[in-house]
Each structure stands twice: as C-alpha cells, then as structure tokens.
C-alpha positions as CSV (number, residue, x, y, z in Angstrom):
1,X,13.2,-31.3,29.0
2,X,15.7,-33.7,29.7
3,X,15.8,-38.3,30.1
4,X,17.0,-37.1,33.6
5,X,13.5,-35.8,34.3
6,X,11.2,-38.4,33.0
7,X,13.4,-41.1,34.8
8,X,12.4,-38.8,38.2
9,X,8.8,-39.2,37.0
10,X,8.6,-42.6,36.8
11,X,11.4,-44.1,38.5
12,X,14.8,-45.6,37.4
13,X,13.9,-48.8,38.2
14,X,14.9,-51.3,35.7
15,X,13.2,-54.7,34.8
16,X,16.1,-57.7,33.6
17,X,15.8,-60.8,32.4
18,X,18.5,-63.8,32.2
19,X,19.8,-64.8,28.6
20,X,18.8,-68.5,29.6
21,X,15.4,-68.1,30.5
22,X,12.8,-69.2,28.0
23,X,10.8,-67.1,25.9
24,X,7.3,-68.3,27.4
25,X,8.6,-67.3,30.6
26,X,9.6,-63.7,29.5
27,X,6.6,-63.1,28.3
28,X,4.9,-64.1,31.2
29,X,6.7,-61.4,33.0
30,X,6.0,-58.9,30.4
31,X,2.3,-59.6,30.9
32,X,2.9,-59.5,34.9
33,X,4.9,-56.7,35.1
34,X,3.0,-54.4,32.2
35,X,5.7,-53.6,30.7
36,X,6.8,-54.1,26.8
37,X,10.5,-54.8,27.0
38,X,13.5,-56.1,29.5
39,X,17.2,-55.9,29.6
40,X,19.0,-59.2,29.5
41,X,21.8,-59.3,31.9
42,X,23.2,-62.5,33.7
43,X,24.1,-60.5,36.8
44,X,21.4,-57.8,36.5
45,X,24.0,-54.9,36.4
46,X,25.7,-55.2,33.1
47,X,23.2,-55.1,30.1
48,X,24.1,-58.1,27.6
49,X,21.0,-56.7,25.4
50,X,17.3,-55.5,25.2
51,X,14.3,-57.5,23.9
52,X,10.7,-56.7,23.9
53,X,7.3,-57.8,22.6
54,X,8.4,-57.1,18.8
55,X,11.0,-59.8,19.3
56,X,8.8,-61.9,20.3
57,X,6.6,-61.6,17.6
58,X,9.1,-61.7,14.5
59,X,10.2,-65.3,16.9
60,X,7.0,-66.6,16.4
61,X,7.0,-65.5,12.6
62,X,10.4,-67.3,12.2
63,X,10.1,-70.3,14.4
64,X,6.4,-70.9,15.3
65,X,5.1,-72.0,19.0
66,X,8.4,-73.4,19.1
67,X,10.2,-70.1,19.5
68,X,8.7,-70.2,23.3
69,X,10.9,-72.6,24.5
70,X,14.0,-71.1,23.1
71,X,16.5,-68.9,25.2
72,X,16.1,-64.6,25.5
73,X,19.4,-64.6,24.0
74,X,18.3,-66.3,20.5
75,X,15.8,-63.3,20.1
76,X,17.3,-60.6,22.1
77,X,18.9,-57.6,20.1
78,X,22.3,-57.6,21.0
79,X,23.2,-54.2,19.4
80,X,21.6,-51.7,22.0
81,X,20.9,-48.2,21.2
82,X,21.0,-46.1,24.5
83,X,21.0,-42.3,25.2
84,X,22.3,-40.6,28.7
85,X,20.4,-38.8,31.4
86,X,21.2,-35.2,30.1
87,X,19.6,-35.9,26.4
88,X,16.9,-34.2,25.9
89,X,13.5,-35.6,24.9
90,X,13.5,-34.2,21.2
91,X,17.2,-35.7,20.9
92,X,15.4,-39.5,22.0
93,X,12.2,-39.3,20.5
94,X,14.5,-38.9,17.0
95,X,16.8,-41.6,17.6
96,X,13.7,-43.9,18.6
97,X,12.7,-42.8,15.2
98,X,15.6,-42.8,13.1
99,X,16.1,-46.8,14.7
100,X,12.7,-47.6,15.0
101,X,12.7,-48.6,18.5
102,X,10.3,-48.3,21.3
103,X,12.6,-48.5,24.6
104,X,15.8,-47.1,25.2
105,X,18.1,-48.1,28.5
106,X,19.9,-44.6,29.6
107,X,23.1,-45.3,30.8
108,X,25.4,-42.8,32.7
109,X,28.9,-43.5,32.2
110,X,28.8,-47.8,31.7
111,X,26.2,-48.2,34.5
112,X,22.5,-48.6,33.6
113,X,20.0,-46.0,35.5
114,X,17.1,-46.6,33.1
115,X,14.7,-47.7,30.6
116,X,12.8,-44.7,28.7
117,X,9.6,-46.1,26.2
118,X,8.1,-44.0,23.3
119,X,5.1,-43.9,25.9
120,X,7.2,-42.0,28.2
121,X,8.4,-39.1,25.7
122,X,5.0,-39.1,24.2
123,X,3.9,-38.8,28.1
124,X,6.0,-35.7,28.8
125,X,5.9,-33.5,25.6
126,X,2.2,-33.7,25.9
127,X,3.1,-32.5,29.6
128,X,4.9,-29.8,27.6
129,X,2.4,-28.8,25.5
130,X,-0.3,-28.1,28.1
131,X,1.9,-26.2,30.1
132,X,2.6,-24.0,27.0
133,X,-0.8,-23.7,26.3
134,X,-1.7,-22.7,30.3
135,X,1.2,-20.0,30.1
136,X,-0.3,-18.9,26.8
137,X,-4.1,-18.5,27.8
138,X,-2.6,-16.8,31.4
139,X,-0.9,-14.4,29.4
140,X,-4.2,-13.7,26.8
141,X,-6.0,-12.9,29.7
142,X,-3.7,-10.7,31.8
143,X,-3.4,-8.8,28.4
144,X,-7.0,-8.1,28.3
C-alpha cells in the first residue's frame, strides 16, 4: 500500500499555522481541530516547518507557562522530514521510526498534498491485515 492511498482515505487536506501566532493559540486549534500537529507556513502554500503537541510540551519543560505566549516559530521544527505520495506505508512507518516522529507532510514535487500521522499507517496496515486474514479463512474454507 502506498501514502497515495491513505491520503485518498482521509483527505489531503492540510491544517497550517502562521510562525507569528502564539503558542496558546495553536494549541487551541489543535484542541479544535483534533488533530496533533500543523504546518507553519506564512502563505499557507510553502511549509516553513511542522510542530505538534510534543513541541509544545518540551516548550513548557524549557520555558514554563511562559512558553504560551511565545511565537510557533520559536518551537516549530524547522528541519522537516517528508515522504512522497508513491512511498509505501512500510517505507514511512520506518522513517517515523528511525526519526521518531509522529506526522509526516507528503510532498509531490515542492508542493505540499499532505499530512500522514503514525495513526494513519497504523490505520491502514491493520486494514491490511484483516483483509489477509479474510482471503486466508476464504481460501481454508473453499479447500475443505
């Protein structure tokens, strides 16, 4: 199974957040939106970074309740890992491990088509699993 095909499950809509706004207010639209994590992008096209509930978190391990007023781009991960539409899941779900990272933007080419979460692969190679499993028991039976 491919990114392409989880992103036609769920949608290739993509959640950003401006490098100015505050922290508080992020995670307000994290909450509202039920989501874990946001691209930052001024313009909502190119991605300037990714940050997500973890950042927030180490934020307020570093800087206390103050950390809520400060900008997305003081705790936003600037180095973003991405994958494409034709990797496949096993290919994400390693880098996600190998980087330790939850979400992953999919880019085609420089232009941004999605956001991918460890929930979603998890999601879909259960998917794969069952369907083995049906296939398997289908062909027990007709074997009988």
């Amino acid at each position: 199974m491919k990114v392409e095909e989880i992103l036609k499950a769920k949608g290739q809509e993509v959640v950003t957040v401006r490098p100015s706004e505050s922290i508080a207010t992020f995670a307000h639209r994290l909450r509202m939106a039920g989501i874990g994590a946001m691209i930052v992008s001024e313009d909502g096209a190119r991605m300037d970074g990714i940050i997500s509930e973890r950042d927030v978190v180490r934020g307020l391990a570093e800087y206390g309740a103050n950390c809520l007023t400060m900008a997305v781009s003081n705790l936003m991960t600037s180095r973003v890992v991405t994958c494409g539409p034709a990797d496949s899941i096993a290919q994400i779900a390693r880098l996600m491990t190998q980087n330790r990272i939850r979400h992953l933007p999919v880019v085609d080419g420089r232009r941004l088509v999605g956001l991918v979460s460890i929930g979603d692969v998890v999601k879909h190679r259960f998917e794969e699993m069952e369907l083995e499993a049906h296939v398997l028991r289908d062909i027990a039976t007709a074997s009988r």
